[in-house]
N, C-alpha and C positions, 0 to 999 in steps of 0.2 A: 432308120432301121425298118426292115419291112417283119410284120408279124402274121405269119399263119396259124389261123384261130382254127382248127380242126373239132369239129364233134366226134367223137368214137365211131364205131362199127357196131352191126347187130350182135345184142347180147342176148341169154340164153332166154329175161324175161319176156323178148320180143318176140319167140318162139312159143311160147308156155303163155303167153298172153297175160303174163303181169303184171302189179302196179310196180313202177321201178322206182323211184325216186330213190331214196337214202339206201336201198336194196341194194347190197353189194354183188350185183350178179355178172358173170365173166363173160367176155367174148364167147359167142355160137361160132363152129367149126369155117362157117360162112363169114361169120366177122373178121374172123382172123384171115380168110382168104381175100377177102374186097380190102383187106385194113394192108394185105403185104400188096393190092395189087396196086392201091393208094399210093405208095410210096413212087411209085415213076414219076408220079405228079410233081415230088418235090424234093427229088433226086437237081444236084446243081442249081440248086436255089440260093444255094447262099446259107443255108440253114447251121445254123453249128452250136443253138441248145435247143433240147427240147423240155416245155416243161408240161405236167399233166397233174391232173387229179390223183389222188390215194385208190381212187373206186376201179377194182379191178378191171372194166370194160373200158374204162378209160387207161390204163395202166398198162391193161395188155396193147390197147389199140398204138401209144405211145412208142412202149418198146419195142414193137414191130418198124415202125418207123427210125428209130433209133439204131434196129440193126441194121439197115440200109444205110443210116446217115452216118452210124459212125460216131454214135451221140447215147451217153446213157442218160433216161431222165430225170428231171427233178421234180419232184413231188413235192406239189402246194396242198397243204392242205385243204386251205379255204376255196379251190377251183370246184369240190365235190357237189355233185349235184346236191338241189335243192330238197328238202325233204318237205312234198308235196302231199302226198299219202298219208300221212299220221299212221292211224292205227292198220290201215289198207296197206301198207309197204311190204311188198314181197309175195303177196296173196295173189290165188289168181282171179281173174276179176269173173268169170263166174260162182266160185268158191265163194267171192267176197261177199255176191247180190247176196246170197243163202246165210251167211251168218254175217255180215253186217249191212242187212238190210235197212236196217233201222239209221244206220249212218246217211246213206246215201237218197235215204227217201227225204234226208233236210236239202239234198242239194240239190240246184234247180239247172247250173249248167253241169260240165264237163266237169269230174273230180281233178280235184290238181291244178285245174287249168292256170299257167302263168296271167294270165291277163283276167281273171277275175277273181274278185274280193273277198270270194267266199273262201272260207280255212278249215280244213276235214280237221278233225281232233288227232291232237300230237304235230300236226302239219307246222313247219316254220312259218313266220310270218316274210311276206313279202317283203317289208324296208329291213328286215334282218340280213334275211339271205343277198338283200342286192348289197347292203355296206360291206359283208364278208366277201363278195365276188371283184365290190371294187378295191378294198384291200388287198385280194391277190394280183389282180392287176396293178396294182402300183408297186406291189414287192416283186415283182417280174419287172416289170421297164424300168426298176431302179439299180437293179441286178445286171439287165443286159442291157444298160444303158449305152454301151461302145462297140456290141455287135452287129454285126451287118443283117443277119435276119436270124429271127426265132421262131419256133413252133410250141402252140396253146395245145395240148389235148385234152379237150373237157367234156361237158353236156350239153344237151339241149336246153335247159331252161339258165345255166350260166352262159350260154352263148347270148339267148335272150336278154338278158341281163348286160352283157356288153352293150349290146347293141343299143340299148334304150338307155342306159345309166352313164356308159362311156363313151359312146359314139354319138349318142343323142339323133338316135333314128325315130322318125316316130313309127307309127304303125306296128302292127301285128307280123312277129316272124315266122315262118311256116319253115323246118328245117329235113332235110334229109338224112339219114345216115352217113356218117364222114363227109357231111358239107364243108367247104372250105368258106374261108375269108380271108383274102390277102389286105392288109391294112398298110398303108405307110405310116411308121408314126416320127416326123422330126419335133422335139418337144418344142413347145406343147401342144403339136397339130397332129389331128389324127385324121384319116382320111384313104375310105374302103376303095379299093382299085380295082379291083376283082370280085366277081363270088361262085360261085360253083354247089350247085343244091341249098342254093337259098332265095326265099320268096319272101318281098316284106309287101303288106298291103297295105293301103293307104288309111290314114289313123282316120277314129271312127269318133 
């Protein structure tokens, strides 16, 4: 079975420059147009489910793809991004300095960052969100355990989470907007064939 792991398209927080995480905010006019233009990419692929996130950036970016393939999606719950941000979710991140200063003066790196230890208040913990992400990947290849190829529509930081938890990459992933990953998986081998707007760095 080949699996294409797709990250959504820009949403409205990437315009408005806020913190996204659990933030359910929709496709920007521009996502929806790079998310329909996406679809050439995997047009005749073999594709014939697609399954995505409940978070509407991911939802919308899904069913755009869906209307080209001919596929309505399934929504996993557990694929939903990670909630990074705690009490920052949805704020704009100048807004936030001004009234959660006091948050962000405890933190030393990047708020949210997947790859470090630190957790803003209300934030999920890291070994939570990655067992919930690899539960939804098991209830997806258990499902289309007999089709020829499916499509993931998720986030950036469960993308992340594949890759380190299921695919057991090491390194730091640096992701684009609708980056692709085409994965083979024959069980129980899994193994990325492709990638298209994705950077992984050499672990540190």
């Amino acid at each position: 079975m080949k699996i294409f792991l797709v990250r959504h398209g820009e949403s409205v927080d990437d315009i408005d420059d806020c913190y996204g995480g659990m933030a359910d905010f929709q496709l920007s006019e521009g996502g929806r147009r790079t998310a329909s233009d996406l679809t050439k990419q995997l047009v005749n692929r073999g594709i014939v489910r697609i399954y995505t996130s409940p978070y509407k950036r991911a939802h919308e970016t899904a069913s755009i793809i869906g209307a080209a393939l001919g596929s309505e999606p399934v929504v996993i719950p557990d694929l939903r991004e990670r909630n990074s941000y705690g009490v920052l979710s949805g704020v704009n991140k100048a807004i936030a300095k001004e009234i959660f200063g006091h948050v962000l003066s405890t933190v030393k790196g990047k708020p949210g960052d997947f790859y470090s230890s630190e957790l803003l208040p209300g934030a999920e913990s890291l070994p939570e969100f990655n067992a919930r992400v690899k539960k939804a990947f098991e209830t997806i290849a258990a499902d289309a355990d007999a089709l020829e190829a499916i499509c993931i529509v998720t986030h950036g930081n469960a993308t992340r989470s594949i890759y380190s938890e299921i695919l057991q990459v090491p390194g730091k992933v640096d992701l684009d907007l609708l980056a692709i990953t085409v994965i083979d998986y024959t069980r129980p081998r899994l193994k990325i064939e492709s990638q298209v707007g994705v950077r992984v760095s050499a672990a540190t």
